[in-house]
C-alpha positions in Angstrom: -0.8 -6.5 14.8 3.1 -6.6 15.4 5.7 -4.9 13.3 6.9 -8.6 12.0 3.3 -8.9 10.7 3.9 -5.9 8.9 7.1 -6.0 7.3 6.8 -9.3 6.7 3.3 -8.2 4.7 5.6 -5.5 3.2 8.5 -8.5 1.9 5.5 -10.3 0.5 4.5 -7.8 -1.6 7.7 -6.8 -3.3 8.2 -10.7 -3.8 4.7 -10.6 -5.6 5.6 -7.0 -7.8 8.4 -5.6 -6.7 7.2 -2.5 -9.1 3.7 -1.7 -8.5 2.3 -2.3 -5.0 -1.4 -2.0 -4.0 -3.2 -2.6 -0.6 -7.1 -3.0 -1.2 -9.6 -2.6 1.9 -10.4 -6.2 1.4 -7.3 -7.6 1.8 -6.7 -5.2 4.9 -10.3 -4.9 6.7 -11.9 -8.7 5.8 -8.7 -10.9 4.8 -6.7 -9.6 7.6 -8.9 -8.8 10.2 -7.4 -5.1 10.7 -9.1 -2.7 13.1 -9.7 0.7 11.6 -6.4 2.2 13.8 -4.2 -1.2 12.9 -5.1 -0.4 9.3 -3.5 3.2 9.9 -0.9 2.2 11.4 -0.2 -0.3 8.6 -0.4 2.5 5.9 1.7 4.6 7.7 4.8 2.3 8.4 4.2 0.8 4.5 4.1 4.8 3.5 7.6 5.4 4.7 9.1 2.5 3.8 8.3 2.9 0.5 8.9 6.3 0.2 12.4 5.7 1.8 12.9 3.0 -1.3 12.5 5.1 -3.7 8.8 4.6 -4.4 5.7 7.2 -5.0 2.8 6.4 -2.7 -0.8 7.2 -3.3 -3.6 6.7 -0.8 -7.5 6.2 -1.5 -9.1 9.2 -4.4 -5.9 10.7 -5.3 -4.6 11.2 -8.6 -1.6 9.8 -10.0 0.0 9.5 -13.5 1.8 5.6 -14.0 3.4 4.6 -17.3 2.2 7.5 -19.3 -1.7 7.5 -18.6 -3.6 9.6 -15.5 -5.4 7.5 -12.8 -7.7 7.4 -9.8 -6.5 5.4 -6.8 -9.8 3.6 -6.6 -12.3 3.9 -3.4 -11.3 0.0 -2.5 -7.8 0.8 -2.4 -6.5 2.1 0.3 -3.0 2.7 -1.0 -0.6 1.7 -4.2 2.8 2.6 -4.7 5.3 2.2 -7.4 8.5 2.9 -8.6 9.7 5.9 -10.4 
């Protein structure tokens, strides 16, 4: 995995909802072919990039509160992020 893979992964994603971004294990682990440390690094570079854009970021079981109403990042998702 390069770092073009993963900002271009990152450009995608905005292009697709530039407000609300998620990363599910599937689309990480089976549609991607990660390995379990590529998928770390992955979440790590897309955590401070979005955090540097003025996003919140959320990883797997954490709580979050998005357009008035609490949630659960879910066990398939490995992280969401979204604007403030």
């Amino acid at each position: 995995m390069t770092d073009r893979f993963i900002f271009d992964y990152i450009a995608l994603k905005e292009q697709q909802n530039s407000e609300f971004i998620r990363y599910s294990y599937y689309e990480l682990k089976i549609k991607s072919n990660l390995s379990d440390e590529e998928i770390d690094r992955f979440l790590k570079v897309n955590r401070d990039y979005f955090e540097n854009h003025g996003y919140k970021v959320y990883f797997t079981n954490a709580r979050y509160k998005y357009n008035g109403a609490f949630q659960n990042v879910q066990p398939n998702e490995l992280m969401i992020a979204f604007k403030e």
